[in-house]
C-alpha positions in Angstrom: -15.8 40.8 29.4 -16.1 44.0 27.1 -18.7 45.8 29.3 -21.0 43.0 28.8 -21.1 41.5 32.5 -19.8 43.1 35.6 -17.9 40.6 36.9 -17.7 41.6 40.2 -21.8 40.8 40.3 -21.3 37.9 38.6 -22.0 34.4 41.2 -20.9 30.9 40.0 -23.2 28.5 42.6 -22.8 25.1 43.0 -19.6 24.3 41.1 -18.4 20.9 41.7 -15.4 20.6 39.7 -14.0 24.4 38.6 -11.7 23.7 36.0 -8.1 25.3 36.3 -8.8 28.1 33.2 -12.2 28.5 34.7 -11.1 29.3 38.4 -8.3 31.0 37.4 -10.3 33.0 35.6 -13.4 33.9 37.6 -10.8 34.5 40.3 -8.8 36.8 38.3 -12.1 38.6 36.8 -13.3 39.3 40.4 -16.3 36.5 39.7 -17.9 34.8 42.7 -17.5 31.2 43.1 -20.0 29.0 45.6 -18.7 26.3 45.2 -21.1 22.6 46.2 -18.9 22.7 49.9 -19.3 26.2 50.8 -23.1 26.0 49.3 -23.6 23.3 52.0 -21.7 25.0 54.5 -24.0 28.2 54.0 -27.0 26.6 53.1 -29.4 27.8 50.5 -31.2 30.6 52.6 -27.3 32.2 53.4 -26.4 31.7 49.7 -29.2 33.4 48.3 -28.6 36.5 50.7 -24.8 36.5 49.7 -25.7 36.2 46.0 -28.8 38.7 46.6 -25.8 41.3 47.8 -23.5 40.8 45.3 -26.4 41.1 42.2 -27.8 44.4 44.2 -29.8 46.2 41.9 -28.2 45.5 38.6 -29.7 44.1 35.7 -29.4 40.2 36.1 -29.4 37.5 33.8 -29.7 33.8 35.0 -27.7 31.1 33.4 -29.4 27.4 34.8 -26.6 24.5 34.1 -28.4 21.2 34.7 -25.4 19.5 35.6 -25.8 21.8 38.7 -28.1 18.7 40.1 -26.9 15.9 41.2 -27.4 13.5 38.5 -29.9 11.7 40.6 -32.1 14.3 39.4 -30.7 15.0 36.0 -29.3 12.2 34.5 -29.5 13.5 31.0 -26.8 16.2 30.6 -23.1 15.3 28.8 -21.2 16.1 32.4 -23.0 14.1 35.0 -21.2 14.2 38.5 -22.6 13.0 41.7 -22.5 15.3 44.5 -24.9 17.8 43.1 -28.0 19.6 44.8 -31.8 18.8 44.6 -34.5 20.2 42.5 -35.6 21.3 45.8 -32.7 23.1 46.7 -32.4 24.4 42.7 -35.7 25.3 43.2 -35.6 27.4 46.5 -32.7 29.4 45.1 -34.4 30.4 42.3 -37.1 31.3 43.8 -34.7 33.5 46.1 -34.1 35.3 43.3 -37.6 37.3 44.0 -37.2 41.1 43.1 -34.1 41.2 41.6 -33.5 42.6 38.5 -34.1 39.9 35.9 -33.6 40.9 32.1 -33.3 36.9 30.7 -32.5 33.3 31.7 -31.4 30.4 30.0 -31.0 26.7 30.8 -28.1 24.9 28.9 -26.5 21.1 29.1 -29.7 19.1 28.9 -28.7 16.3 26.3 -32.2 14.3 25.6 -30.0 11.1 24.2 -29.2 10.9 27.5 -32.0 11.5 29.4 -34.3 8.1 28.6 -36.8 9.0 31.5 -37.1 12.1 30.8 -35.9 13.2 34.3 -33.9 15.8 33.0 -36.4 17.1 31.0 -39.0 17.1 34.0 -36.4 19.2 36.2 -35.3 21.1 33.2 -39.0 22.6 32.6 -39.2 23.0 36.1 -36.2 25.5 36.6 -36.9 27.1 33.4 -40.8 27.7 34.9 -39.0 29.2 37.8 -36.5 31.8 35.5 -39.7 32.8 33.7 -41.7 33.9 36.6 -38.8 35.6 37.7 -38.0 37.6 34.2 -41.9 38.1 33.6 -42.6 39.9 37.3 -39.6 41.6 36.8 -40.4 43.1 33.3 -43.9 43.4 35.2 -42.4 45.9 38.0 -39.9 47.7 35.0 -43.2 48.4 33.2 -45.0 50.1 35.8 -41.8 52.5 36.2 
Protein backbone atom coordinates (compact mmCIF):
# COMPACT_ATOMS: atom_id res chain seq x y z
CA UNK A 1 0.00 0.00 0.00
CA UNK A 2 3.28 2.19 -0.03
CA UNK A 3 2.29 4.34 3.03
CA UNK A 4 -0.76 5.48 1.29
CA UNK A 5 -3.52 3.71 3.48
CA UNK A 6 -3.11 1.99 6.77
CA UNK A 7 -4.53 -1.02 6.27
CA UNK A 8 -5.22 -2.02 9.53
CA UNK A 9 -7.90 1.24 9.56
CA UNK A 10 -9.06 0.25 6.44
CA UNK A 11 -13.15 -1.33 6.64
CA UNK A 12 -14.63 -3.17 3.56
CA UNK A 13 -18.73 -2.95 4.62
CA UNK A 14 -21.23 -4.70 2.92
CA UNK A 15 -19.32 -7.11 0.64
CA UNK A 16 -21.47 -9.56 -0.93
CA UNK A 17 -19.31 -11.49 -3.03
CA UNK A 18 -15.33 -10.94 -1.94
CA UNK A 19 -13.47 -12.23 -4.72
CA UNK A 20 -10.61 -14.88 -3.84
CA UNK A 21 -7.55 -12.13 -4.75
CA UNK A 22 -9.56 -9.53 -2.96
CA UNK A 23 -10.17 -11.56 0.43
CA UNK A 24 -6.96 -12.97 0.27
CA UNK A 25 -5.76 -9.86 0.13
CA UNK A 26 -7.52 -7.63 2.57
CA UNK A 27 -6.94 -10.53 4.87
CA UNK A 28 -3.37 -10.74 4.33
CA UNK A 29 -3.01 -6.70 4.51
CA UNK A 30 -4.78 -6.65 7.97
CA UNK A 31 -7.98 -4.87 6.05
CA UNK A 32 -11.48 -5.20 7.71
CA UNK A 33 -14.05 -7.07 5.96
CA UNK A 34 -18.09 -6.61 6.95
CA UNK A 35 -19.26 -8.54 4.96
CA UNK A 36 -23.61 -8.31 3.99
CA UNK A 37 -24.09 -11.40 6.82
CA UNK A 38 -22.14 -10.08 9.62
CA UNK A 39 -23.56 -6.42 8.65
CA UNK A 40 -27.01 -7.97 9.37
CA UNK A 41 -25.86 -9.79 12.22
CA UNK A 42 -24.44 -6.44 13.84
CA UNK A 43 -26.80 -4.18 12.47
CA UNK A 44 -25.95 -0.74 11.22
CA UNK A 45 -25.71 1.03 14.76
CA UNK A 46 -22.93 -1.98 15.91
CA UNK A 47 -21.14 -1.65 12.56
CA UNK A 48 -20.69 1.94 12.58
CA UNK A 49 -19.24 1.67 16.28
CA UNK A 50 -16.77 -1.18 15.08
CA UNK A 51 -15.84 0.79 11.96
CA UNK A 52 -15.84 4.16 14.16
CA UNK A 53 -12.91 2.09 16.31
CA UNK A 54 -10.98 0.89 13.79
CA UNK A 55 -10.90 4.59 11.67
CA UNK A 56 -10.09 6.27 15.37
CA UNK A 57 -8.75 9.43 14.71
CA UNK A 58 -6.93 8.98 11.45
CA UNK A 59 -7.41 10.84 8.38
CA UNK A 60 -10.32 9.01 6.52
CA UNK A 61 -11.25 8.83 3.05
CA UNK A 62 -14.64 7.29 1.98
CA UNK A 63 -14.93 5.21 -1.02
CA UNK A 64 -19.13 4.70 -1.85
CA UNK A 65 -19.57 1.50 -4.25
CA UNK A 66 -23.13 1.67 -5.50
CA UNK A 67 -23.30 -1.91 -6.03
CA UNK A 68 -23.18 -1.78 -2.13
CA UNK A 69 -27.25 -1.53 -2.48
CA UNK A 70 -29.25 -3.98 -3.34
CA UNK A 71 -30.00 -3.46 -6.86
CA UNK A 72 -33.57 -2.76 -5.95
CA UNK A 73 -32.23 0.55 -5.16
CA UNK A 74 -29.50 0.82 -7.73
CA UNK A 75 -30.17 -0.90 -10.69
CA UNK A 76 -27.76 1.04 -12.82
CA UNK A 77 -24.17 -0.11 -11.83
CA UNK A 78 -22.19 -2.96 -14.19
CA UNK A 79 -22.28 -5.61 -11.01
CA UNK A 80 -25.85 -5.72 -9.79
CA UNK A 81 -26.39 -8.52 -7.11
CA UNK A 82 -29.40 -8.89 -4.98
CA UNK A 83 -28.90 -9.15 -1.41
CA UNK A 84 -27.69 -5.63 -0.89
CA UNK A 85 -28.65 -2.96 1.84
CA UNK A 86 -31.14 0.03 1.57
CA UNK A 87 -30.53 3.63 0.93
CA UNK A 88 -31.74 3.80 4.32
CA UNK A 89 -29.33 1.68 5.83
CA UNK A 90 -26.42 3.35 3.28
CA UNK A 91 -27.65 6.32 4.46
CA UNK A 92 -27.52 5.86 8.38
CA UNK A 93 -23.98 4.59 8.05
CA UNK A 94 -22.85 7.48 6.54
CA UNK A 95 -24.21 9.59 8.57
CA UNK A 96 -22.44 7.48 11.46
CA UNK A 97 -19.51 8.61 10.08
CA UNK A 98 -20.11 12.09 12.13
CA UNK A 99 -16.74 13.50 13.51
CA UNK A 100 -14.47 11.40 12.06
CA UNK A 101 -11.67 12.52 10.27
CA UNK A 102 -12.81 12.99 6.71
CA UNK A 103 -10.14 14.23 4.08
CA UNK A 104 -12.25 13.05 0.64
CA UNK A 105 -14.95 10.67 -0.73
CA UNK A 106 -15.82 9.30 -3.84
CA UNK A 107 -18.70 7.28 -5.34
CA UNK A 108 -17.69 4.80 -8.20
CA UNK A 109 -19.77 2.01 -10.35
CA UNK A 110 -22.74 4.09 -11.30
CA UNK A 111 -23.17 3.10 -15.07
CA UNK A 112 -26.09 5.60 -16.53
CA UNK A 113 -26.75 3.02 -19.64
CA UNK A 114 -27.96 1.13 -17.18
CA UNK A 115 -29.78 2.99 -14.95
CA UNK A 116 -33.12 4.05 -17.31
CA UNK A 117 -34.99 5.49 -14.25
CA UNK A 118 -32.57 7.09 -12.99
CA UNK A 119 -32.69 5.26 -9.61
CA UNK A 120 -29.17 4.95 -9.35
CA UNK A 121 -28.58 8.24 -10.02
CA UNK A 122 -31.21 9.43 -7.31
CA UNK A 123 -29.40 7.16 -4.61
CA UNK A 124 -26.02 8.07 -6.12
CA UNK A 125 -26.54 12.04 -5.38
CA UNK A 126 -27.93 11.05 -2.26
CA UNK A 127 -24.85 9.18 -0.73
CA UNK A 128 -22.51 11.58 -2.38
CA UNK A 129 -24.73 14.61 -0.43
CA UNK A 130 -23.98 12.53 2.63
CA UNK A 131 -19.88 12.20 1.96
CA UNK A 132 -19.92 15.96 1.35
CA UNK A 133 -21.36 17.05 4.54
CA UNK A 134 -19.15 14.81 6.18
CA UNK A 135 -15.70 16.15 4.34
CA UNK A 136 -17.06 19.79 4.47
CA UNK A 137 -17.73 19.80 8.61
CA UNK A 138 -14.80 18.02 8.87
CA UNK A 139 -12.48 20.48 7.00
CA UNK A 140 -14.84 22.98 9.02
CA UNK A 141 -13.53 21.54 12.53
CA UNK A 142 -9.58 21.13 10.87
CA UNK A 143 -9.96 24.87 10.18
CA UNK A 144 -10.77 26.08 13.37
CA UNK A 145 -7.56 24.15 14.85
Amino acid sequence: MDGVLDPKRTVHIAIRDPAGEFEQFAQESGQTVIDIDRFYDLGVKSVIEETRRIVGDAPTYVSFDIDGLDPAYAPGTGTPAVGGITTYEAKRLLQGLRGLDIVGADLVEVSPPFDSAGITALAGAQMMFEMLCLATESFAKRSKT
